[in-house]
N, C-alpha and C positions, 0 to 999 in steps of 0.2 A: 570494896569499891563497886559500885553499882556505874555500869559505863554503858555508853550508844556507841562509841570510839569505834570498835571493828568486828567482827566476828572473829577475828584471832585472838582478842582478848579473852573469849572465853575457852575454859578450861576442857578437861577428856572428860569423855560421859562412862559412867562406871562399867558399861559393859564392856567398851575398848580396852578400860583398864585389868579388867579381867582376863579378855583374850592375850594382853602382853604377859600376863602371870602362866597360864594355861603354858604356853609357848616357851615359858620358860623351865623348861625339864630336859633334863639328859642332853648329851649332845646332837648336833644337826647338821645336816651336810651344809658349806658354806654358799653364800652367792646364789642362792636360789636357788638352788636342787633339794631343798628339802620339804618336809611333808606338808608343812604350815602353809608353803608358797603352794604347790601343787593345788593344795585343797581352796585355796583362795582363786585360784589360776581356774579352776574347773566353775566357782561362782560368776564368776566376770563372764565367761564363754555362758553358761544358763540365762546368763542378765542377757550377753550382745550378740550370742551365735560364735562366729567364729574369731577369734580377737592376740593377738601376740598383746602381753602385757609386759611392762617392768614399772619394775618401782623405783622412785627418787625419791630424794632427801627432802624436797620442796616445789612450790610453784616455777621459780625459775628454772629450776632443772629441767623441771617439767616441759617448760615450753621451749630451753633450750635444746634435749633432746629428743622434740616433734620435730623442730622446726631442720635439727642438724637432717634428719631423716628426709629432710624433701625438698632442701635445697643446695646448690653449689655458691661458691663465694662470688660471679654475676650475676646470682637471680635474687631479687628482691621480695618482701613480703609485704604485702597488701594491709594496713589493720587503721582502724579508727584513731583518730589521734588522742583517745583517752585508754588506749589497748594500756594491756598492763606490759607489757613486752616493749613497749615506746614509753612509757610515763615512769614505771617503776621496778625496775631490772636494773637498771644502771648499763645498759646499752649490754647487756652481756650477749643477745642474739650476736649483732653485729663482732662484737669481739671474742665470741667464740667458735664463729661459721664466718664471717665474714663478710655475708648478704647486708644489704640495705633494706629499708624501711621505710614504706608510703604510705605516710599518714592521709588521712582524710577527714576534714571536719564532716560533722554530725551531730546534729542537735539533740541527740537521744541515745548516741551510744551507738546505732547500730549501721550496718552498710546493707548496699542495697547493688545488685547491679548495673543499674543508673552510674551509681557514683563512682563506681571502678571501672565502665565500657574507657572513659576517655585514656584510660593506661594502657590498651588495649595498644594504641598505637606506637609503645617501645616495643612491642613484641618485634624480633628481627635485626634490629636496627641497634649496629653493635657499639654502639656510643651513648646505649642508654643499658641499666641494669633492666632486667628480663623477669616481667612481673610473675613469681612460679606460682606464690600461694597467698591465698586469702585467711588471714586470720581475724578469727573471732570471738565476742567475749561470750558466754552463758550461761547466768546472768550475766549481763554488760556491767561497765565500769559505772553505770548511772542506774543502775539497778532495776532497769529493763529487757524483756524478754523476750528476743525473736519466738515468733507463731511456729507451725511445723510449716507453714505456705511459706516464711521468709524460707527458712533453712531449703527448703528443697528448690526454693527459687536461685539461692548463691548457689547449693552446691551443682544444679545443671548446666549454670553459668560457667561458673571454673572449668568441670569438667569438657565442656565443650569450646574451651578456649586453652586446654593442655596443663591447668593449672589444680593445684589441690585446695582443699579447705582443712586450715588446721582450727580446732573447737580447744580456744581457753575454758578449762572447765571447772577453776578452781570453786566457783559454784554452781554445778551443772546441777544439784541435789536438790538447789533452791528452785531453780528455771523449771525442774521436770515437775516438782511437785506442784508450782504455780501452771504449768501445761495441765496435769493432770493424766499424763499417758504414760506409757513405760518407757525405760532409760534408752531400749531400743527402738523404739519408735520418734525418739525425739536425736536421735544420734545416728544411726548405721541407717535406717530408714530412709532418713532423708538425703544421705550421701557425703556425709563427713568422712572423710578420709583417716583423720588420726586426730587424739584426742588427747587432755589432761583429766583425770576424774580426781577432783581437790578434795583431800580429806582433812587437813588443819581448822579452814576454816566450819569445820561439821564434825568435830566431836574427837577428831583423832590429836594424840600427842604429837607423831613427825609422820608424812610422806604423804606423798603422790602416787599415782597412776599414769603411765602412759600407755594409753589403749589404743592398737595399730588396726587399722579393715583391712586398709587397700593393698595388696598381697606387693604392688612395687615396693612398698614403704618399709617394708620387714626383714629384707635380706641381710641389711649392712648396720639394720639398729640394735644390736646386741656388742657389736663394736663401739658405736657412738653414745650408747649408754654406756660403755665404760670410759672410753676416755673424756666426756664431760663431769668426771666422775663422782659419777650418782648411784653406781655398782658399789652395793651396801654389803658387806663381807658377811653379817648377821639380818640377811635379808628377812626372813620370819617374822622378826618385829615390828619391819612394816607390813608385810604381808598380813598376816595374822589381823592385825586392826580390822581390813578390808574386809575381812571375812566376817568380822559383827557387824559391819558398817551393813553389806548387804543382806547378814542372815533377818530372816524376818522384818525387811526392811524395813531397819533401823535410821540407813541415811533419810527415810523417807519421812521418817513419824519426826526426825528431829527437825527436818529443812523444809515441812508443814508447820510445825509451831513456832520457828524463826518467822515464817511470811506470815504468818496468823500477829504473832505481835507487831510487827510493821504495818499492818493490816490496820490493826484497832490504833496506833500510834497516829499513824495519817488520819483515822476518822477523828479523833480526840484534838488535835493539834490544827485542823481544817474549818473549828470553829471558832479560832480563839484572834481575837485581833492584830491586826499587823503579820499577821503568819501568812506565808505564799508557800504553796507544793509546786512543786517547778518538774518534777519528773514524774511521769505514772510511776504507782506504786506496783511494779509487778512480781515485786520477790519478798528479799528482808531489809530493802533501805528505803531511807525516807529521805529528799531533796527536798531542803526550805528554805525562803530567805526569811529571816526573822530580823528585831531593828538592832544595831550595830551595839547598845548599848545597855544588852542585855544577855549579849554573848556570852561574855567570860564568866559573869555570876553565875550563869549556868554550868556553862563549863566545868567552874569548880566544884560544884553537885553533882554530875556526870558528866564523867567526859567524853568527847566527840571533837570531832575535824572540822575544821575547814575547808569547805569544797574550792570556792571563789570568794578572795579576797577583796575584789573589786565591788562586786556585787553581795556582799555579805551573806551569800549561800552555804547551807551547813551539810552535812552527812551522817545522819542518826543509822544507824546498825543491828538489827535486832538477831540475839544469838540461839542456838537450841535451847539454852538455861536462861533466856531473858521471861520475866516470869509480869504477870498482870499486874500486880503488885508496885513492880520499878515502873511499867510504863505510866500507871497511875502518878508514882511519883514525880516522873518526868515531867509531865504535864500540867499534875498540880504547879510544881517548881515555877517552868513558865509561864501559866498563867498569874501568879503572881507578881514573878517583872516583871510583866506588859502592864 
């Protein structure tokens, strides 16, 4: 099946699959104490400086424990109304922490502190939840990518109004390689407090990262990572992934050639009739509205989403394994229904 559908469609890139074999020898101390995590533990600190890591099972985990770690069940978290933590969690923030959730539209995905000063005014005021953390996507849900001048603009914002910035990063690998700077400069640099580093969507079989800076955030989150329970009893086998993901960065060379074909997909699809790009292309997706009755044909050739059903806007996906070849296909495809 040749798909634009999602980047979790696509499968483990062979090196990962070989670090899960490597790791798999003799026995290992459980829960993280053993060698695989350590030596993974020491790459992350090389990449970010100084960093408390743990690993989860997945993206939700992921964000549910950041999010357990920095806030109490009246403070509320800040995120776009296309956040993946509001659209597609199934509310598990709120029902696992018990915080609320302040959506904000946004035409691109991203926030600004413009659009969050006006929350500024429940701070105090005990009959409103208590705006603690801004959350954000990177890459966003519309496959756009805050600059390092946004990022250091929210997180002095926050900071200076007592609040944190938590970094959705289930593709952070796409955002930095489209930045073009290192993981730390696009993260700890600019003042992100506590992060996801997504590894499903880039090449790994199971887990996440949760990467801690800000030294408040770290004390009570080895508790909170276990009882949201995402404390993996054969921690190694996620661990171990990470550790190809970063050697010789690997996340890097794969979440270049995902935006490289999104790249060339947008240029090829930009000239063909009745095609609209509706979002910049800044990572590995492609925003179009194309005409209503040429969808599903397509569809059934490769498949992909529906972004908005209203307006017949699509969401095309390019993966580390989407190859020149398919996108040619792709477009051939369409250009013949049009």
């Amino acid at each position: 099946m040749k798909s634009f559908a999602s980047d979790n469609y696509s499968g483990i890139h062979p090196e990962i699959f070989e670090a899960i074999q490597r790791a798999n020898t003799n026995h290992q101390i459980s829960y993280g104490d053993d060698q695989f995590s350590e030596e993974t533990n020491r790459l992350f600190e090389k990449e970010f400086g100084k960093v408390t890591v743990l690993y989860t099972f997945n993206g939700t985990g992921a964000n549910v424990t950041c999010l357990k770690c920095c806030t109490l069940p009246f403070q509320a978290v800040v995120c776009s109304e296309y956040a993946h933590i509001l659209a597609d969690e199934c509310g598990a923030p709120t029902q696992s922490i018990g915080c609320s959730l302040l959506p904000l539209k946004t035409s691109d995905g991203k926030l600004t502190p413009e659009m969050i000063k006006p929350l500024l005014n429940r701070i105090g005021n005990v009959h409103n939840t208590q705006p603690k953390v801004i959350s954000i996507s990177q890459s966003t849900e519309l496959g756009t990518v805050y600059s390092i001048a946004e990022l250091k603009a929210l997180c002095d914002f926050a900071h200076a109004n007592g609040m944190y910035v938590h970094l959705d990063g289930a593709r952070i690998s796409n955002a930095v390689a489209a930045l073009g700077v290192s993981l730390k400069a696009a993260t700890v640099d600019c003042g992100i407090d506590i992060m996801s580093f997504g590894g499903t969507k880039n090449g790994l079989m199971i887990g996440e990262a949760v990467l801690i800076f800000n030294e408040e955030l770290k004390a009570n989150a080895p508790y909170f990572h276990k009882q949201t329970g995402q404390l993996f009893s054969k921690n190694r086998f996620i661990a171990t992934q990470f550790a190809a993901l970063l050697h010789n960065d690997l996340w890097l060379r794969m979440a270049s050639h995902a935006n490289r074909m999104a790249q060339l997909l947008a240029k090829e699809v930009s000239n063909l009739p009745n095609v609209k790009i509706t979002q910049k292309v800044d990572a590995n997706a492609v925003f179009a509205i194309i005409p209503v009755e040429v969808i599903q044909p397509l569809r059934s050739q490769y498949p992909f989403y529906e972004w908005d059903a209203q307006t017949h806007e699509q969401r095309w996906m390019c993966s580390f394994d989407t190859t020149e070849e398919e996108v040619t296909g792709f477009v051939k495809a369409l250009k013949e229904l049009l």
